[in-house]
Residue frames relative to the residue before (quaternion, step in Angstrom):
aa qw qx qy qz dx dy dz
X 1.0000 0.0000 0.0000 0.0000 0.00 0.00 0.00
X 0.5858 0.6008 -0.4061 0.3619 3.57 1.07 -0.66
X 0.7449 0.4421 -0.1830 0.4650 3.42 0.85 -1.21
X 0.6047 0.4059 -0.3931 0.5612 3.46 1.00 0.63
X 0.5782 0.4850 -0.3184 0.5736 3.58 0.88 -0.30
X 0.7269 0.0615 -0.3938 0.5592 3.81 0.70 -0.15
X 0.5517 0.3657 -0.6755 0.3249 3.40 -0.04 1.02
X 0.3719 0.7130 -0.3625 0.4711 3.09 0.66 -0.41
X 0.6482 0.5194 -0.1775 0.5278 3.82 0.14 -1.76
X 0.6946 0.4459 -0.3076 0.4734 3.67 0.29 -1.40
X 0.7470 0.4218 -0.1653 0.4866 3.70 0.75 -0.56
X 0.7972 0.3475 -0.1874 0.4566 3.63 0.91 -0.43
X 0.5419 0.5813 -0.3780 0.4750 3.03 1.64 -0.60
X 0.6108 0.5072 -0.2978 0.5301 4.13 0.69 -1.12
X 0.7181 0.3833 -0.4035 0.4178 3.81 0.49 -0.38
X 0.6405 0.5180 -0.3313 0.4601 3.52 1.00 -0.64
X 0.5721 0.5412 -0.2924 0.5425 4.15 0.96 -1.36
X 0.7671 0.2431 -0.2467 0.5400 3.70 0.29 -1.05
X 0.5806 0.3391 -0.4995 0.5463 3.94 0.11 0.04
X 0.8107 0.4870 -0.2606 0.1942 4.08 0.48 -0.18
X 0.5239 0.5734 -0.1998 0.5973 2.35 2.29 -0.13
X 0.6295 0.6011 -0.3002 0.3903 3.06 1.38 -0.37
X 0.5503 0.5758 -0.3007 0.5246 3.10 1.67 -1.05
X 0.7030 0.5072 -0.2765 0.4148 3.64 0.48 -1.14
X 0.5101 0.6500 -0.3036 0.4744 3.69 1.27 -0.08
X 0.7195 0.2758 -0.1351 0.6229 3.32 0.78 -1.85
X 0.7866 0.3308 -0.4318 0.2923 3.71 0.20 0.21
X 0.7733 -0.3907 0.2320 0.4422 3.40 1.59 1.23
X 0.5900 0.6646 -0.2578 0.3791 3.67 1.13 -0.75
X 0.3385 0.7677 -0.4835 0.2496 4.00 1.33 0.76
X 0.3855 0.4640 -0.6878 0.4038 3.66 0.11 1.12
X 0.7962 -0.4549 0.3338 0.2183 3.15 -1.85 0.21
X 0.6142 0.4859 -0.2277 0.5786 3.22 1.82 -1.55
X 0.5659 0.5695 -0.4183 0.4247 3.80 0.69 -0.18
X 0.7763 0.4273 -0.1836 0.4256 3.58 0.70 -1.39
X 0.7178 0.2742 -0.3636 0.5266 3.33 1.12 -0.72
X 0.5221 0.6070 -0.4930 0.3406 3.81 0.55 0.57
X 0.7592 0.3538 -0.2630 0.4789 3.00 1.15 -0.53
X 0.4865 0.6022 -0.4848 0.4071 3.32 1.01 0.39
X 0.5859 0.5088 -0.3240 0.5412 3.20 1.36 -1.08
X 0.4549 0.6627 -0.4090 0.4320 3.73 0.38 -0.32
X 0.6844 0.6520 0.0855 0.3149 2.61 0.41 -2.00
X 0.7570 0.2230 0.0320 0.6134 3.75 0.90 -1.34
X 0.7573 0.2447 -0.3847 0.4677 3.51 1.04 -0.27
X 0.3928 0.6053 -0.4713 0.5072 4.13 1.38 0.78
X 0.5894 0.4705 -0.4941 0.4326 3.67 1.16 -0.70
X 0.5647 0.5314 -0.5784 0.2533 4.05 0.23 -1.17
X 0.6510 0.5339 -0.3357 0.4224 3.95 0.30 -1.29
X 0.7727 0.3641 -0.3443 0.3896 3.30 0.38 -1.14
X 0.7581 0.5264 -0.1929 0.3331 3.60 0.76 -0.87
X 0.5792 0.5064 -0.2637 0.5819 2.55 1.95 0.15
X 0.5442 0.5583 -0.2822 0.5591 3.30 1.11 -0.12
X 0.7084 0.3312 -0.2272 0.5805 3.76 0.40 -1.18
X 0.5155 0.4639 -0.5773 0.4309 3.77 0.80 -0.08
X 0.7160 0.5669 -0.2209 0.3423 3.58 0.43 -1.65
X 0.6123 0.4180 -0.3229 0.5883 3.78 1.07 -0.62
X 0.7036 0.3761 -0.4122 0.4400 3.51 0.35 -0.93
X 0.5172 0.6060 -0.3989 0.4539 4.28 0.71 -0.82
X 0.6856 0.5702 -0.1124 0.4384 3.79 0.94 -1.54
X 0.7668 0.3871 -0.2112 0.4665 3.29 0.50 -1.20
């Protein structure tokens, strides 16, 4: 299950960073410390999720 959860990650983690950076854009947040915060945001929300969709997908 682990090795599907970081593939997984490799895929969920870029949708979340780039959907967070986007937010952090439209809400005005265009310095650097804004954009790379929300990536970090962003990449450390994938571990749960990718760990989750690993466990449903392992389950189902």
């Amino acid at each position: 299950m682990l090795r599907l959860a970081l593939l997984l990650y490799s895929l969920i983690a870029t949708t979340l960073a780039g959907t967070a950076v986007v937010v952090a854009l439209v809400a005005g947040f265009d310095d650097l410390h804004g954009i790379l915060l929300a990536a970090a945001l962003g990449f450390a929300a994938a571990v749960p999720a990718s760990l989750l969709v690993a466990n449903r997908l392992v389950r189902a």
